[in-house]
RODO-2510 file (C-alpha; in nm, 4 decimals, decimal comma):
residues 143
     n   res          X          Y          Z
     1     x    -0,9100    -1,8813    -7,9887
     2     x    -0,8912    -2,1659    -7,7314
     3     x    -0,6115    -2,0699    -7,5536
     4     x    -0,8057    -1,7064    -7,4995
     5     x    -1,1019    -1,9108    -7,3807
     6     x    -0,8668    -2,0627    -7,1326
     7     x    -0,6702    -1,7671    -7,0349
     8     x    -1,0187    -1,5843    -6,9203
     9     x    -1,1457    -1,9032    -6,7733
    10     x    -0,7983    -1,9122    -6,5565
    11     x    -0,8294    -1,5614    -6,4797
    12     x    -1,1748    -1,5495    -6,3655
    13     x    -1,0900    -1,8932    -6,1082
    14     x    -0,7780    -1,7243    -6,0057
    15     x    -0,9873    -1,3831    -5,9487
    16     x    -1,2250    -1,6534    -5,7359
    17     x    -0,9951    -1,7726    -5,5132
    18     x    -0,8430    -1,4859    -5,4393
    19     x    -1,1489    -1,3205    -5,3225
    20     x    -1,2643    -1,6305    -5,1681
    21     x    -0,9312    -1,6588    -4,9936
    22     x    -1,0169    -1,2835    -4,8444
    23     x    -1,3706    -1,3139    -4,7536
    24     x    -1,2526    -1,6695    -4,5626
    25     x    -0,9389    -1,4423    -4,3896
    26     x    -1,2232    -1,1964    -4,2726
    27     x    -1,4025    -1,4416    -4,1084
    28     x    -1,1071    -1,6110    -3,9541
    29     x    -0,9863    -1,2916    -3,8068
    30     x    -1,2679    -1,2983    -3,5592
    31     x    -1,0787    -1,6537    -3,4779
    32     x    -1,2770    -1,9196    -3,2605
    33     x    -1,4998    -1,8369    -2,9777
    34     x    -1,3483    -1,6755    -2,6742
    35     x    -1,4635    -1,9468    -2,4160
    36     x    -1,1268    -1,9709    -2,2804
    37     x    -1,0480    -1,6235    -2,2378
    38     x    -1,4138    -1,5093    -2,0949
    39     x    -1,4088    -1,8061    -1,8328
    40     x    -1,0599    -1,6542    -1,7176
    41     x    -1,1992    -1,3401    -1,6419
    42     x    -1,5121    -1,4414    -1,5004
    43     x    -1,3142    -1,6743    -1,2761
    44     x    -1,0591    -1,4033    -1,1799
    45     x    -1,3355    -1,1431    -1,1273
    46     x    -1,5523    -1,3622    -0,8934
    47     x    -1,1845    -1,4137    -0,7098
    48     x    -1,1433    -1,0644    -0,6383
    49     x    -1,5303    -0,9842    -0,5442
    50     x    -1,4976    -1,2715    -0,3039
    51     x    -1,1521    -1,1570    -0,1618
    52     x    -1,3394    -0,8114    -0,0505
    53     x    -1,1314    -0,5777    -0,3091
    54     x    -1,5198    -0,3533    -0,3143
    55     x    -1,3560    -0,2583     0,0052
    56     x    -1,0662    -0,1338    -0,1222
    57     x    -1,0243    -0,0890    -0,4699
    58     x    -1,3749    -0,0917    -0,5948
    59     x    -1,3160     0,0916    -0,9346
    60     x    -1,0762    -0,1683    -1,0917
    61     x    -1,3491    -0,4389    -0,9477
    62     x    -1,6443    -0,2566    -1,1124
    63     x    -1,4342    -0,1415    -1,4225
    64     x    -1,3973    -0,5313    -1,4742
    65     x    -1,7166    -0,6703    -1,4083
    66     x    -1,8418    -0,4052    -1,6406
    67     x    -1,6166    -0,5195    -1,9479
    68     x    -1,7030    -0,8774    -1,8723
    69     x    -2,0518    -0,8159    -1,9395
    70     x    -1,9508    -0,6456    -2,2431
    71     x    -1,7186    -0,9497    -2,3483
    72     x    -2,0546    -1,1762    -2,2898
    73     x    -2,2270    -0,9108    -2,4905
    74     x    -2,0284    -0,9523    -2,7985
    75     x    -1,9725    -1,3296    -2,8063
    76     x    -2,3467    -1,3198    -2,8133
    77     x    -2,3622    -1,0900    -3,1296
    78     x    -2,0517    -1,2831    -3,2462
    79     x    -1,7634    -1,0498    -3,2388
    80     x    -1,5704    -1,3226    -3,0972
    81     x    -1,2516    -1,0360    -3,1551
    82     x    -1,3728    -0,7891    -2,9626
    83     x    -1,5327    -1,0211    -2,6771
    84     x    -1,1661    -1,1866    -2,6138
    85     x    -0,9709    -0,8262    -2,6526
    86     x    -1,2645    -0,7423    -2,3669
    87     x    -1,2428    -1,0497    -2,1552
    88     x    -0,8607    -1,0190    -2,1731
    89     x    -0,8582    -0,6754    -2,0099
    90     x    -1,1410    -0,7484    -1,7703
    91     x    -0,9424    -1,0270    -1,6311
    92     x    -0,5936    -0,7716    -1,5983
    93     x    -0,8526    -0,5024    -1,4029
    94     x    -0,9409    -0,7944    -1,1422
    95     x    -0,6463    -0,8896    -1,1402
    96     x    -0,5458    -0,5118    -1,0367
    97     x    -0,8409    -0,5149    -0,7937
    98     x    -0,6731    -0,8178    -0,6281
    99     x    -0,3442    -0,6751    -0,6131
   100     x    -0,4201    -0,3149    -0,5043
   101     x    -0,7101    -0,5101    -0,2174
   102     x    -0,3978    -0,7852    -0,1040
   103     x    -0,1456    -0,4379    -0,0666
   104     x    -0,4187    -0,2769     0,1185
   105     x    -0,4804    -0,5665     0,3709
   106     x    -0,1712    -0,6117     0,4023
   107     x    -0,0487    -0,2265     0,4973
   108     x    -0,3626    -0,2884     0,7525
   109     x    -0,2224    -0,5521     0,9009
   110     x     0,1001    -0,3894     0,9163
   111     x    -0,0566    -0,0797     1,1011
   112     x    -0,2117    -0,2911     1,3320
   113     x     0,1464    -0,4583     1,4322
   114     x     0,3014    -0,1885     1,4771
   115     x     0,0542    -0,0420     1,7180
   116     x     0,0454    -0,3774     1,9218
   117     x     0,4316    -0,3422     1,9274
   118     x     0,4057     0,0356     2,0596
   119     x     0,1528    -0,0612     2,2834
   120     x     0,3396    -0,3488     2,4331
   121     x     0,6664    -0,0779     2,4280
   122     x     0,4692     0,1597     2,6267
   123     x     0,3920    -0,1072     2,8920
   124     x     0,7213    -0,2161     2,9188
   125     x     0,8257     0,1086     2,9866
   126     x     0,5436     0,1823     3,2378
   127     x     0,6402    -0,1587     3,4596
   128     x     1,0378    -0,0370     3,4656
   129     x     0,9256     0,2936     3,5679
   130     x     0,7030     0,1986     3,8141
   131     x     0,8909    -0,1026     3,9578
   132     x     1,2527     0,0912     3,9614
   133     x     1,3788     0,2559     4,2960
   134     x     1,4252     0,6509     4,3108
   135     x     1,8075     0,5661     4,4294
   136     x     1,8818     0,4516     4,0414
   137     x     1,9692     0,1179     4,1693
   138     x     1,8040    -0,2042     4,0426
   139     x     1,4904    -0,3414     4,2308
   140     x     1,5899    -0,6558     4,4538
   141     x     1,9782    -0,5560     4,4393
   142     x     2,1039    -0,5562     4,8206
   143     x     2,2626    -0,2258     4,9235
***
C-alpha cells in the first residue's frame, strides 16, 4: 500500500513538472524584450526619412514607419514576439526605402551627366563648325 502511495505521489510531481515545464516554454517563446531589434529599425527608419527616400520611394518609408509603431505597440502590451517579428520587417522596408531612394539619386545624377556631356558635345561641334573654312582645309593651315 506504500509503494501505491508513492507511485501516485510520483505521478502527480511528474504530471507537475511537466505542465510547469509547458506553461514556463509558453512564456519563454515570447523570449526577452525586443530592445535590440526595435532600436534597429527606428535607427534605420530615421536614416532613410533623413536621406529624402519620401521623395522617392515613399511607400516602403511609410509602410515602415507604420510597422514600427506597431512593434512599439506590442512591446507595450507585451507581445515581445510579435513586436521583434514587426521591428524586424520595419527595419528591411527602410532599408528598401534607402535602397530604391540611393538608385533613384543616383539614375538622377546620371541623367544629369549625360546631358552636361551632350551639351558640352553640341558645343564642341558648334565651335568646329563655325571656326572651319568652307575650302575643307584646317583653320590656320597655310595654303
Amino acid at each position: 500500500m506504500n509503494h501505491g502511495l508513492k507511485r501516485s505521489h510520483g505521478t502527480v510531481m511528474g504530471l507537475a513538472l511537466i505542465g510547469a515545464t509547458i506553461l514556463l516554454g509558453g512564456c519563454a517563446s515570447e523570449g526577452l524584450k525586443p530592445d535590440k531589434s526595435l532600436a534597429r529599425a527606428k535607427m534605420m527608419v530615421d536614416q532613410a526619412d533623413r536621406a529624402g527616400t519620401r521623395n522617392y520611394d515613399a511607400v516602403d518609408l511609410i509602410a515602415a514607419q507604420t510597422k514600427l509603431k506597431d512593434a512599439q505597440k506590442k512591446m507595450k502590451m507585451g507581445d515581445y514576439k510579435s513586436a521583434r517579428y514587426l521591428a524586424n520587417e520595419a527595419r528591411v522596408d527602410a532599408e528598401l526605402a534607402l535602397a530604391k531612394g540611393q538608385t533613384a539619386r543616383r539614375k538622377e545624377a546620371e541623367t544629369q551627366l549625360e546631358k552636361s556631356l551632350q551639351s558640352l558635345q553640341n558645343e564642341i561641334d558648334n565651335k568646329e563648325n563655325s571656326s572651319g573654312s568652307s575650302s575643307g582645309e584646317p583653320v590656320g593651315m597655310p595654303n
